[in-house]
N, CA, C and O atoms as a GROMACS GRO file, in nm:
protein
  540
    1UNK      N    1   0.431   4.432  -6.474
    1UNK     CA    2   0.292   4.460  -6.443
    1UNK      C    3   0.265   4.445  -6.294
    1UNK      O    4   0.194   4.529  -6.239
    2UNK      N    5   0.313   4.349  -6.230
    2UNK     CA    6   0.281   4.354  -6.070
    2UNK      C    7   0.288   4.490  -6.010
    2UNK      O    8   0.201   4.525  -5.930
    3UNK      N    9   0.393   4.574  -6.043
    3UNK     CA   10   0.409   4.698  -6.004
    3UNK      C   11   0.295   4.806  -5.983
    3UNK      O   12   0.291   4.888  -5.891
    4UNK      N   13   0.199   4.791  -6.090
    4UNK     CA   14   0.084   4.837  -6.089
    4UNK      C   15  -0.016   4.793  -5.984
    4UNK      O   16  -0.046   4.676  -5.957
    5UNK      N   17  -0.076   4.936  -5.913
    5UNK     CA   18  -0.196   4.940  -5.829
    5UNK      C   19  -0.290   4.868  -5.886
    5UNK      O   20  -0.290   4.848  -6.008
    6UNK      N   21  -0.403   4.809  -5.786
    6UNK     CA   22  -0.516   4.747  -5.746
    6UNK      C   23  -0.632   4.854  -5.813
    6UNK      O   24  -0.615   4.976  -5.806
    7UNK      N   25  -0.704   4.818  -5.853
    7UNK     CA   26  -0.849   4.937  -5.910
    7UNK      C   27  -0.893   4.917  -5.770
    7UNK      O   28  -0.891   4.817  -5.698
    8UNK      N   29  -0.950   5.084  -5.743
    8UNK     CA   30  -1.023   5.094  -5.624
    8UNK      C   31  -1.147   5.027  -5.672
    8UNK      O   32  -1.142   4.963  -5.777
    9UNK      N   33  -1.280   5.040  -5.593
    9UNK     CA   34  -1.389   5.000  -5.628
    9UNK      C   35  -1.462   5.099  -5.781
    9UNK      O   36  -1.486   5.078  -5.900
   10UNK      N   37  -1.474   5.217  -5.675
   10UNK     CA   38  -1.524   5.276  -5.789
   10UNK      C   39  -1.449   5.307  -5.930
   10UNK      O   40  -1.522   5.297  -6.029
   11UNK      N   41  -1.347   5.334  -5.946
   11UNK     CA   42  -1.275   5.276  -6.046
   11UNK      C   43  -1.289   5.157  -6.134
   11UNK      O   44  -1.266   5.170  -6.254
   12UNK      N   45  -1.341   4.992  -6.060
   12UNK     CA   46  -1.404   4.913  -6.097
   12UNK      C   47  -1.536   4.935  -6.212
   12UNK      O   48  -1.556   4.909  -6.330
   13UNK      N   49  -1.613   5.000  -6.093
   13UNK     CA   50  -1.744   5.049  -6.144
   13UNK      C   51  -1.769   5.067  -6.278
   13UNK      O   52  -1.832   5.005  -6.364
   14UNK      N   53  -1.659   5.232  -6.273
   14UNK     CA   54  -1.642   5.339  -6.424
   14UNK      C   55  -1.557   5.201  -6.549
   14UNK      O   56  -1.584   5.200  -6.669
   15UNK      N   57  -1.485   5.128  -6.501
   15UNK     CA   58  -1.484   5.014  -6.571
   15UNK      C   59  -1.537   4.952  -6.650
   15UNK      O   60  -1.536   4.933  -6.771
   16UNK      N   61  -1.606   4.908  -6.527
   16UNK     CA   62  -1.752   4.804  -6.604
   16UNK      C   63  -1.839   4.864  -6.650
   16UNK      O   64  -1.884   4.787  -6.735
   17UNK      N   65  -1.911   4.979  -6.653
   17UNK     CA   66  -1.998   5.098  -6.722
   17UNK      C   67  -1.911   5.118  -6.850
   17UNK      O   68  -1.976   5.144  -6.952
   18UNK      N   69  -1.796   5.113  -6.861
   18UNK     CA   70  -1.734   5.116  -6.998
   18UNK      C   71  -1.786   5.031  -7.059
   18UNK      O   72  -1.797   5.076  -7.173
   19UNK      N   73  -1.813   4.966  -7.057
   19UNK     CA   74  -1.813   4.799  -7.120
   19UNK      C   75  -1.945   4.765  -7.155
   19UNK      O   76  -2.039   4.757  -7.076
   20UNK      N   77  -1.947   4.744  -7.286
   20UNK     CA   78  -2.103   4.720  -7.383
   20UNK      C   79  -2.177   4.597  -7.316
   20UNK      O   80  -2.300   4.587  -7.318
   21UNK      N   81  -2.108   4.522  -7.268
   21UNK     CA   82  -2.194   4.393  -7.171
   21UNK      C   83  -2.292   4.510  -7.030
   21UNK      O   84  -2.413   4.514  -7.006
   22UNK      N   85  -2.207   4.570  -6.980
   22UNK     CA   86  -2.297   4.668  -6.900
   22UNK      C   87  -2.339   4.811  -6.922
   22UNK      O   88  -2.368   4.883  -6.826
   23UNK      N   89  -2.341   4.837  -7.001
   23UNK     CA   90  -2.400   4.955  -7.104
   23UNK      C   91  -2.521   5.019  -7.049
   23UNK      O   92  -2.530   5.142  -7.047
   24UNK      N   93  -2.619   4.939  -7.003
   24UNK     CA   94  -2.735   4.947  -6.905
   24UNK      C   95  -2.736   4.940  -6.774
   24UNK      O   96  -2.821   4.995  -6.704
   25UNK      N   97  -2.636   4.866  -6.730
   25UNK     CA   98  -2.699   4.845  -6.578
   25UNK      C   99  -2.668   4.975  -6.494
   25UNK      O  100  -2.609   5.077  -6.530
   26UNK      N  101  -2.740   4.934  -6.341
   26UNK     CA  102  -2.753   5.058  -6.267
   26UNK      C  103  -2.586   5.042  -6.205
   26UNK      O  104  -2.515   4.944  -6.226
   27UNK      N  105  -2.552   5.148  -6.135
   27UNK     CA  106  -2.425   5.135  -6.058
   27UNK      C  107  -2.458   5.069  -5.966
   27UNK      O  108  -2.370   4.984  -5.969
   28UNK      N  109  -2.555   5.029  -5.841
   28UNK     CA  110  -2.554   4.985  -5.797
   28UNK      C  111  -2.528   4.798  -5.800
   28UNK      O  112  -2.454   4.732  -5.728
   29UNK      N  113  -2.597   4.764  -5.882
   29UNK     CA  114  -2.550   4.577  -5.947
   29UNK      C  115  -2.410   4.632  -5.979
   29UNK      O  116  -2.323   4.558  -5.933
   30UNK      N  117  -2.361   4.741  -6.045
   30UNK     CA  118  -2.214   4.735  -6.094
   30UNK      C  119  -2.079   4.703  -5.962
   30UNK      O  120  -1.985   4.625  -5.951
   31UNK      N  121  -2.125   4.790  -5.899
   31UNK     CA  122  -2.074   4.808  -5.737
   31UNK      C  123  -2.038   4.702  -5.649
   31UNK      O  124  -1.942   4.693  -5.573
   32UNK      N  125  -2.165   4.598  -5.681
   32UNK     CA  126  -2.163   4.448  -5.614
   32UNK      C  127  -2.093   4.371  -5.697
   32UNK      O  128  -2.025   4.279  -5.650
   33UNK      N  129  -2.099   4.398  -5.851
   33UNK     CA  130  -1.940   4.310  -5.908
   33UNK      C  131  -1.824   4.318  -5.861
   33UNK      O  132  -1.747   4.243  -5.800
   34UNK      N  133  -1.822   4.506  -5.934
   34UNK     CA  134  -1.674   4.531  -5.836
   34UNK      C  135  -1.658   4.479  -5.721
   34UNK      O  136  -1.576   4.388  -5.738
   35UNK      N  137  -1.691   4.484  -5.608
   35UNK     CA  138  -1.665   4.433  -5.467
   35UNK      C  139  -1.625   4.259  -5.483
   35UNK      O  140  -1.538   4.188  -5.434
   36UNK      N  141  -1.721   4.239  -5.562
   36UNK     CA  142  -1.696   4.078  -5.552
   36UNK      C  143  -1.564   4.016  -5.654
   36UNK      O  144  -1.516   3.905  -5.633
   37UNK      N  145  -1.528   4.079  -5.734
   37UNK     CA  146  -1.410   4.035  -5.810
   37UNK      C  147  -1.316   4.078  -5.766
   37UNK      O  148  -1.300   4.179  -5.697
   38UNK      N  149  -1.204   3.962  -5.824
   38UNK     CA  150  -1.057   4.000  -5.778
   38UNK      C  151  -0.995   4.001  -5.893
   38UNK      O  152  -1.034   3.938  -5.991
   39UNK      N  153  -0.903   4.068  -5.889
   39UNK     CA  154  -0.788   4.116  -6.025
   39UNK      C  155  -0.689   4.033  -6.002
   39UNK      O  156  -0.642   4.019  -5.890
   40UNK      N  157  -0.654   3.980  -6.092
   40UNK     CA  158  -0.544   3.869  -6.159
   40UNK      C  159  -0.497   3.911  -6.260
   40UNK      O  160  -0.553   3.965  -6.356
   41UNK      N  161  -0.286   3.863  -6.224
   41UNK     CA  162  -0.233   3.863  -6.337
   41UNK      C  163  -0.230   3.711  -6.397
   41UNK      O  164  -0.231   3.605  -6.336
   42UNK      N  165  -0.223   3.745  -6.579
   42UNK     CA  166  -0.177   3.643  -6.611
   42UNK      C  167  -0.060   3.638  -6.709
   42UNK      O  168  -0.060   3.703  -6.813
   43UNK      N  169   0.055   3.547  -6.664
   43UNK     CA  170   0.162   3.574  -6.737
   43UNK      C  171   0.144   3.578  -6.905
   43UNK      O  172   0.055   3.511  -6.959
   44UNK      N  173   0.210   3.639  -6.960
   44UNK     CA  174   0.249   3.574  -7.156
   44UNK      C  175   0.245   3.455  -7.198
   44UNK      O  176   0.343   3.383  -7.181
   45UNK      N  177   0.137   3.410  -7.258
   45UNK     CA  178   0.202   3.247  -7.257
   45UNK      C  179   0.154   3.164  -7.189
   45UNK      O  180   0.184   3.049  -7.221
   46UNK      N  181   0.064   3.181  -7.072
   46UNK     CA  182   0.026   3.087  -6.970
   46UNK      C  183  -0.158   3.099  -7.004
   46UNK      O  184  -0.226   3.201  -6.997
   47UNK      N  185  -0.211   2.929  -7.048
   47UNK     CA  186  -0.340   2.944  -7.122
   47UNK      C  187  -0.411   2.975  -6.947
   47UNK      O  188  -0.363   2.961  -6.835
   48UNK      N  189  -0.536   3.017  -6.997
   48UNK     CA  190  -0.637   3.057  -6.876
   48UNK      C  191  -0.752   2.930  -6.841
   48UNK      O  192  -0.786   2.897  -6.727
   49UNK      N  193  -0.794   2.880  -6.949
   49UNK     CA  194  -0.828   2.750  -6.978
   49UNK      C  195  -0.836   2.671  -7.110
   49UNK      O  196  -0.842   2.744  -7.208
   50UNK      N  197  -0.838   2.562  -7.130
   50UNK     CA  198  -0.828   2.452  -7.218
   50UNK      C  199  -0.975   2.428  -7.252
   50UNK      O  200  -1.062   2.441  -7.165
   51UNK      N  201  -1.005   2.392  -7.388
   51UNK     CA  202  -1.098   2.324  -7.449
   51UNK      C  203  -1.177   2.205  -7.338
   51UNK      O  204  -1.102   2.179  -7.244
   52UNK      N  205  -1.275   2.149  -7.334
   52UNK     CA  206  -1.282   2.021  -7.265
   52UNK      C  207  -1.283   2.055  -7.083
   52UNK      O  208  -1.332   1.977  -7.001
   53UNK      N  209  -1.222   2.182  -7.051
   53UNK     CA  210  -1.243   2.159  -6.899
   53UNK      C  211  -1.333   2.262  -6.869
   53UNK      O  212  -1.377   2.343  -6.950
   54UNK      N  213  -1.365   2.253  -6.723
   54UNK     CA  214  -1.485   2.388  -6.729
   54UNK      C  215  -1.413   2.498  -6.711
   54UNK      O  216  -1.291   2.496  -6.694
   55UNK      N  217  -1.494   2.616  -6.713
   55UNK     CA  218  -1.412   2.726  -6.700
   55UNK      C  219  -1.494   2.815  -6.542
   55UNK      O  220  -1.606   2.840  -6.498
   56UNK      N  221  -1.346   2.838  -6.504
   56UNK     CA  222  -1.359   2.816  -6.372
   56UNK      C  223  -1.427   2.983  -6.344
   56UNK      O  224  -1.478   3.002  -6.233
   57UNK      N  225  -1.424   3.089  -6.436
   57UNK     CA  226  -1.452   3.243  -6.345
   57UNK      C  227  -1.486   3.309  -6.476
   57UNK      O  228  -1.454   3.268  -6.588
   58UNK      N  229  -1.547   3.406  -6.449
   58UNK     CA  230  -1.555   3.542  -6.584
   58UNK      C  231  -1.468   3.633  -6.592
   58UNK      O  232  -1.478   3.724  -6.509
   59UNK      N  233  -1.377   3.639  -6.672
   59UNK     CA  234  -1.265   3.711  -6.685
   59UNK      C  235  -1.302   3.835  -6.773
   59UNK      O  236  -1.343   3.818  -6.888
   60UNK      N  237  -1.286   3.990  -6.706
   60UNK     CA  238  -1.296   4.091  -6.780
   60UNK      C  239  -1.117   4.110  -6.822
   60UNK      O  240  -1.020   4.084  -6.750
   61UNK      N  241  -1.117   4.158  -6.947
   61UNK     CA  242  -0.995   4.224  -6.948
   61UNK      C  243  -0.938   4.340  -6.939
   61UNK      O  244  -0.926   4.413  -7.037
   62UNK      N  245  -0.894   4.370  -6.820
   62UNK     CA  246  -0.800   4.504  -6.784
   62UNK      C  247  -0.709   4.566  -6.876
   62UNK      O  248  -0.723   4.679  -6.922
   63UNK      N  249  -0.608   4.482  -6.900
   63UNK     CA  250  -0.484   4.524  -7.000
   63UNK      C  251  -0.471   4.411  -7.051
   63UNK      O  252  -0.518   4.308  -7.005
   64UNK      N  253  -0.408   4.421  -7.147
   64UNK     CA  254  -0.353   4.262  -7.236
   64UNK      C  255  -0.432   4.228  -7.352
   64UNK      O  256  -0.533   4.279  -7.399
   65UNK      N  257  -0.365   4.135  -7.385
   65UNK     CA  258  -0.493   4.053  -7.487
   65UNK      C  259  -0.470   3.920  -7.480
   65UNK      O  260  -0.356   3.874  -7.472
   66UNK      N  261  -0.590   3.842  -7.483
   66UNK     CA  262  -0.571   3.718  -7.504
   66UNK      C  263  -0.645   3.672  -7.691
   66UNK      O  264  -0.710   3.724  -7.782
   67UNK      N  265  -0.558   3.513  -7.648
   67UNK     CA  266  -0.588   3.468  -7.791
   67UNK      C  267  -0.711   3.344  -7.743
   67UNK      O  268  -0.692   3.272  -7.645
   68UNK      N  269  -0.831   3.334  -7.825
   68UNK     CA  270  -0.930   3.215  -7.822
   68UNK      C  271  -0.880   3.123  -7.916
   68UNK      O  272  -0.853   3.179  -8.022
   69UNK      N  273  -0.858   3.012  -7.914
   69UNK     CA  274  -0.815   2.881  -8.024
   69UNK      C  275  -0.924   2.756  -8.021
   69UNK      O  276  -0.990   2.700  -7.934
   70UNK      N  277  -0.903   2.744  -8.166
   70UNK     CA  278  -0.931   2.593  -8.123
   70UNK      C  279  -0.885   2.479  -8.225
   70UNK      O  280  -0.893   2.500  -8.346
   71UNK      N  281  -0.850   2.387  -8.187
   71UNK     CA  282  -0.744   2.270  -8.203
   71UNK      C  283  -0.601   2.346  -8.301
   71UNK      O  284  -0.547   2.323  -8.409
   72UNK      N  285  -0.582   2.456  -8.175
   72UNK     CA  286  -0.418   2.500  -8.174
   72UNK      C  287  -0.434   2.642  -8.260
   72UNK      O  288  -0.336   2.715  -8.273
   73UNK      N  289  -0.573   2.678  -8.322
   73UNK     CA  290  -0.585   2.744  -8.448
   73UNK      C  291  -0.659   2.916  -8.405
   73UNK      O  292  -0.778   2.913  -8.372
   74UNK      N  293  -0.603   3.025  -8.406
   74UNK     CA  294  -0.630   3.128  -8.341
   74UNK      C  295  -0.772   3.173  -8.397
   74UNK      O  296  -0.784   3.227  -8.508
   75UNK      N  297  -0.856   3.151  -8.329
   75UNK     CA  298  -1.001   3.203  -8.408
   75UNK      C  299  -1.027   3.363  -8.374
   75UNK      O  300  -1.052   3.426  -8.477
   76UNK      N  301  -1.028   3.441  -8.258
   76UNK     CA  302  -1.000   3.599  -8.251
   76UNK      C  303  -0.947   3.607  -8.113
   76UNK      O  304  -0.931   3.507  -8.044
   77UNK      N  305  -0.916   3.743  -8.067
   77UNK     CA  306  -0.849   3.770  -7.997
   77UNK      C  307  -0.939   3.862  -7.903
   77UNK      O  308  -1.038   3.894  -7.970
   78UNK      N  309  -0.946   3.914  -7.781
   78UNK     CA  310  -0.984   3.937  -7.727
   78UNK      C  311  -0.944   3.994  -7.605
   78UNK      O  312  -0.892   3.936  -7.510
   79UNK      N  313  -0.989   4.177  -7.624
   79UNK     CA  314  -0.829   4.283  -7.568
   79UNK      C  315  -0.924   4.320  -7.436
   79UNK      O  316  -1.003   4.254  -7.367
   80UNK      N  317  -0.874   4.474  -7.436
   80UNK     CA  318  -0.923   4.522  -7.257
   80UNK      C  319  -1.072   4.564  -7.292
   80UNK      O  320  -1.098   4.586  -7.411
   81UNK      N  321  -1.150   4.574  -7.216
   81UNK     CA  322  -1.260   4.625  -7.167
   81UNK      C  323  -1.366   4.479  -7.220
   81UNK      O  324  -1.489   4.484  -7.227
   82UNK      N  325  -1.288   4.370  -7.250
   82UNK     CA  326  -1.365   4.292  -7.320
   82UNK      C  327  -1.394   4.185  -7.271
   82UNK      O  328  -1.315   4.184  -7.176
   83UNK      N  329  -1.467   4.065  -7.263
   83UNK     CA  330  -1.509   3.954  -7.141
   83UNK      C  331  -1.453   3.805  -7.273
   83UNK      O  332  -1.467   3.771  -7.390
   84UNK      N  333  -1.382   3.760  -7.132
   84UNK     CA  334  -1.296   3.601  -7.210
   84UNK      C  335  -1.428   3.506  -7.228
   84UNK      O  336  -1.471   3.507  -7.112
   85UNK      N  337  -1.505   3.436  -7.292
   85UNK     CA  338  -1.580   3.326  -7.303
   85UNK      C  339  -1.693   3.343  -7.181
   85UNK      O  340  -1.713   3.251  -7.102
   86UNK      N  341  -1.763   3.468  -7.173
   86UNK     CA  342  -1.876   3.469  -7.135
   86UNK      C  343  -1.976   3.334  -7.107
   86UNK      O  344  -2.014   3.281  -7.002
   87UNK      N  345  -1.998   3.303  -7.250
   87UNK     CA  346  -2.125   3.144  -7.223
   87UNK      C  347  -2.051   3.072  -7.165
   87UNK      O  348  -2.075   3.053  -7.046
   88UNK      N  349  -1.938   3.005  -7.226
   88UNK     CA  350  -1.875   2.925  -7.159
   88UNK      C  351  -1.891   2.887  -7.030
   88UNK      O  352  -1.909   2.771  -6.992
   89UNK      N  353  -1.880   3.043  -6.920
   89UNK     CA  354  -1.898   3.036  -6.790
   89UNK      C  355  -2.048   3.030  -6.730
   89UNK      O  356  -2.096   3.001  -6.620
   90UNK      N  357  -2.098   3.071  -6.853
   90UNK     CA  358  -2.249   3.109  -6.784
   90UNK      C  359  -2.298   2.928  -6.809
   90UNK      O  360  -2.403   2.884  -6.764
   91UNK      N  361  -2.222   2.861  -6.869
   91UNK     CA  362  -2.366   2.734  -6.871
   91UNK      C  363  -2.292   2.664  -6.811
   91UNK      O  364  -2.341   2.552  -6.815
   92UNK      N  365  -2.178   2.664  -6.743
   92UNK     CA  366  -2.091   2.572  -6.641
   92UNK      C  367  -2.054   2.417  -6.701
   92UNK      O  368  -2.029   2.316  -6.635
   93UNK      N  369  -2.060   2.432  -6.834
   93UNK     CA  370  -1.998   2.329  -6.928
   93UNK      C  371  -1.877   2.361  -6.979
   93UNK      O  372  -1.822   2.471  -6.985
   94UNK      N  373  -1.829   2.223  -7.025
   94UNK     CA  374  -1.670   2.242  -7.093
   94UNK      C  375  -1.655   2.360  -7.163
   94UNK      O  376  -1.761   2.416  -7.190
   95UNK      N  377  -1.528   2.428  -7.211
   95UNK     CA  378  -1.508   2.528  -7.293
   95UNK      C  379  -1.499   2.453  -7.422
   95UNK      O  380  -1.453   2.339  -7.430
   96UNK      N  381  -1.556   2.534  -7.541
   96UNK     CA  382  -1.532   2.496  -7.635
   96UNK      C  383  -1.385   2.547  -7.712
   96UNK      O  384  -1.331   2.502  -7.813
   97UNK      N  385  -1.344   2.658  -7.622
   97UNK     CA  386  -1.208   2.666  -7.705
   97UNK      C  387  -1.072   2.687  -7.595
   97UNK      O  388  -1.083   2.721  -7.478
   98UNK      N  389  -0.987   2.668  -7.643
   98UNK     CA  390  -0.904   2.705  -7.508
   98UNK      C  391  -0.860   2.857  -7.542
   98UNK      O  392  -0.867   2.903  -7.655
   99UNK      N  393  -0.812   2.929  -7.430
   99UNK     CA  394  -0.789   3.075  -7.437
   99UNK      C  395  -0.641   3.082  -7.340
   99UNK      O  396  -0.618   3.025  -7.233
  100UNK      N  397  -0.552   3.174  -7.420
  100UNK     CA  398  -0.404   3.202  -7.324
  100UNK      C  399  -0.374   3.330  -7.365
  100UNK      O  400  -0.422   3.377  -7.469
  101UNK      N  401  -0.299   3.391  -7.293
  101UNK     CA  402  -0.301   3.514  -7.265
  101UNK      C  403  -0.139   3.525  -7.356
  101UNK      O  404  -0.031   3.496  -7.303
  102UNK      N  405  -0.154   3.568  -7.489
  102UNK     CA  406  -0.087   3.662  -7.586
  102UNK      C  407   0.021   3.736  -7.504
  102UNK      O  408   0.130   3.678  -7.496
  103UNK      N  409   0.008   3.864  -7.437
  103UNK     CA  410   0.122   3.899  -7.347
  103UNK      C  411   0.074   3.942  -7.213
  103UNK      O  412  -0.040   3.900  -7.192
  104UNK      N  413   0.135   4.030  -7.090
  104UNK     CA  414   0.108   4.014  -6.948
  104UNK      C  415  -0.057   4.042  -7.005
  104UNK      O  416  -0.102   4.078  -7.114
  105UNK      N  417  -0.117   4.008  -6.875
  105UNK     CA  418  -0.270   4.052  -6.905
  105UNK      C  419  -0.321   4.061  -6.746
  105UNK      O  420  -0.264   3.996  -6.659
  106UNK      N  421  -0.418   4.137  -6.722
  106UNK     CA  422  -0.451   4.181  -6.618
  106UNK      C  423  -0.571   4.182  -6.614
  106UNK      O  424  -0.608   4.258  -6.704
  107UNK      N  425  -0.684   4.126  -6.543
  107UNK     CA  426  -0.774   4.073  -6.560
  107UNK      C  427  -0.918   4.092  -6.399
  107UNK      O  428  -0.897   4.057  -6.283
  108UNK      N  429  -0.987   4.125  -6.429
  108UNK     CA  430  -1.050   4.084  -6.319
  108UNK      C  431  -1.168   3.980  -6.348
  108UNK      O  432  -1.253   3.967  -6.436
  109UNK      N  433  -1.129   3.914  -6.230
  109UNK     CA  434  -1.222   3.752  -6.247
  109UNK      C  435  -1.316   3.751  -6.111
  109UNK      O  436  -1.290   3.811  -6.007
  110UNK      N  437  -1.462   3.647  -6.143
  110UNK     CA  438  -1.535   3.641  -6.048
  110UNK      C  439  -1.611   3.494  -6.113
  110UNK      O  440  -1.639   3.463  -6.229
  111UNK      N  441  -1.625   3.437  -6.008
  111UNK     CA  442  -1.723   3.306  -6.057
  111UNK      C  443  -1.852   3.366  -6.085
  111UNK      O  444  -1.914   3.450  -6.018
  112UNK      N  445  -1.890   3.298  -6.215
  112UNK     CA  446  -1.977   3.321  -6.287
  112UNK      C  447  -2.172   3.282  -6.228
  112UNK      O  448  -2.270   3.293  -6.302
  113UNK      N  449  -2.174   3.234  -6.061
  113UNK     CA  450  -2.286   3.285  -6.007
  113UNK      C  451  -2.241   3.398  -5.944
  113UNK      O  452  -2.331   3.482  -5.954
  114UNK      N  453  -2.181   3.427  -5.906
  114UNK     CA  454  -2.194   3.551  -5.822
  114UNK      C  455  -2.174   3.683  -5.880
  114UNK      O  456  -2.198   3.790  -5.823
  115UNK      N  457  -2.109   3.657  -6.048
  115UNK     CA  458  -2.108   3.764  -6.129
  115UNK      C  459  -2.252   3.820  -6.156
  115UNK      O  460  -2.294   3.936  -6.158
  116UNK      N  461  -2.325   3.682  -6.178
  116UNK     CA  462  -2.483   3.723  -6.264
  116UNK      C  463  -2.553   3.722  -6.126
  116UNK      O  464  -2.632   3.816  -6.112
  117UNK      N  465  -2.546   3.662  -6.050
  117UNK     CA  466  -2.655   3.699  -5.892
  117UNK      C  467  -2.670   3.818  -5.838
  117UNK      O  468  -2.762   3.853  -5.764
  118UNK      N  469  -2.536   3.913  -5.892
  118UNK     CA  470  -2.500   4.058  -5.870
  118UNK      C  471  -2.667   4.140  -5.887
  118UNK      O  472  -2.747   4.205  -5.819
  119UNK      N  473  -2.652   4.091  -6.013
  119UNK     CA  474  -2.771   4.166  -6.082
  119UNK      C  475  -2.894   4.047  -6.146
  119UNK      O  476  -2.903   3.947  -6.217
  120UNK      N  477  -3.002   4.175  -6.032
  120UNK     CA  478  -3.125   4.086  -6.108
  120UNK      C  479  -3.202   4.056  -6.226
  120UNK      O  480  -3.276   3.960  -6.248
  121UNK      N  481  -3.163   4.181  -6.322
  121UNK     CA  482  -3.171   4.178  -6.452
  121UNK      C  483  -3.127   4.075  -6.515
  121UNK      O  484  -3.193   3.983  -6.564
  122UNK      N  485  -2.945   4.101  -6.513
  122UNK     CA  486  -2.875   3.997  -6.588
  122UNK      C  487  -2.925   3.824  -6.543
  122UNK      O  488  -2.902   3.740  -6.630
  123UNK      N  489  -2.992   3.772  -6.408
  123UNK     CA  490  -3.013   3.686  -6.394
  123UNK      C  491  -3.124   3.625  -6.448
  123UNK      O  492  -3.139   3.506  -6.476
  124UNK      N  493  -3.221   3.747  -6.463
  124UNK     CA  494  -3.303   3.657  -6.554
  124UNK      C  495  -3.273   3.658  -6.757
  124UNK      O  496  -3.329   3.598  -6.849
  125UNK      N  497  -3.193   3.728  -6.754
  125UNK     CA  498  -3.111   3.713  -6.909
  125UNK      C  499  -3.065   3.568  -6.880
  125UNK      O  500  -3.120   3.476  -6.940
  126UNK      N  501  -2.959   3.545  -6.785
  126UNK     CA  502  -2.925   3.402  -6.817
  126UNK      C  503  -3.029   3.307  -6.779
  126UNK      O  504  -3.020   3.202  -6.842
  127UNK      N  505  -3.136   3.310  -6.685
  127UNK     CA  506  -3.242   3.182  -6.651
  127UNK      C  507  -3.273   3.169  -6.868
  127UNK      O  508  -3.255   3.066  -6.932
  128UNK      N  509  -3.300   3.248  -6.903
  128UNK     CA  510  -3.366   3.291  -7.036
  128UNK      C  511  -3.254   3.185  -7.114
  128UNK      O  512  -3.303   3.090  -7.175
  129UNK      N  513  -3.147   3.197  -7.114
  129UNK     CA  514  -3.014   3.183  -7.189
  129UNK      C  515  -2.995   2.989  -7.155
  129UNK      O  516  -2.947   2.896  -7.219
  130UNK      N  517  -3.057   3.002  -7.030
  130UNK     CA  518  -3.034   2.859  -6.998
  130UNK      C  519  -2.936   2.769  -6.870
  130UNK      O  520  -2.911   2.654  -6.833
  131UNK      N  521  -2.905   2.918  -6.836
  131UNK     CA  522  -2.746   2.882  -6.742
  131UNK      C  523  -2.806   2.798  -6.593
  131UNK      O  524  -2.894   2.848  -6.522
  132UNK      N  525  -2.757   2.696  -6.571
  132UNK     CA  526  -2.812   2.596  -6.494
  132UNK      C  527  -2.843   2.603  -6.340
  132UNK      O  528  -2.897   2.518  -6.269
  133UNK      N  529  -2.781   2.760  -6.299
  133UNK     CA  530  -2.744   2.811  -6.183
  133UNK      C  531  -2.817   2.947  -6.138
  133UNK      O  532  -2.787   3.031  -6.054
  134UNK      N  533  -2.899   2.938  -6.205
  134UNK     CA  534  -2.952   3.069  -6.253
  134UNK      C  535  -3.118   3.084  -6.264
  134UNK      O  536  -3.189   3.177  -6.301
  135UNK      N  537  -3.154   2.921  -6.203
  135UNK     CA  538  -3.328   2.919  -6.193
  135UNK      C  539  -3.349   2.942  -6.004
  135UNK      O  540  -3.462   2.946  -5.954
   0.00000   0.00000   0.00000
């Protein structure tokens, strides 16, 4: 997988417009994600985070799939165009489950203020939602 190119921006964009979490928004908030995230691999096998710690970014998934668990026990899985533990990141508390990446996975990640600060919509979805970073 390293072998594989970088998504240009707009490429990003048509991405995230795929994706039922942004189904609505304008390209422009989309544009300021793209720009602000970076794409990460993550090996087979190597968890992204653990139960109990915070979770550090919002992970969309590019390629791959990851598995969500909890106490060792696969509760669903979670492939491309799809977002790893959304709340999790949005309320900047422990994860409730840990998540590892099934096989290579390719990912673009962004800390979870600057994902939702992108857009002013989505920010007042999370003030609404409760996210602590976000009043």
């Amino acid at each position: 997988m390293a072998s594989e190119q970088r998504l240009a921006t707009l490429e990003k964009v048509l991405f995230l417009k795929s994706m039922d979490l942004f189904e609505n928004a304008v390209i422009e908030e989309l544009g300021r994600i793209a720009e602000l995230s970076e794409e990460v691999e993550i090996a087979a096998g190597e968890t992204i985070f653990r139960a109990g710690e915070p979770v550090d970014a919002v992970y969309l998934v590019l390629k791959g799939r990851v598995a969500v668990e909890k106490n060792g026990v696969r509760i669903r899985e979670v492939g491309e165009k799809q977002v790893v533990d959304l709340v999790a990141a949005l309320d900047l508390g422990p994860a409730a489950h840990s998540v590892r990446a099934l096989e290579e996975v390719r990912a673009s990640s962004s800390m979870p203020w600057i994902f939702m600060k992108s857009s002013p919509r989505t920010m007042s979805w999370c003030a609404r939602f409760g996210a602590p970073w976000a009043e």
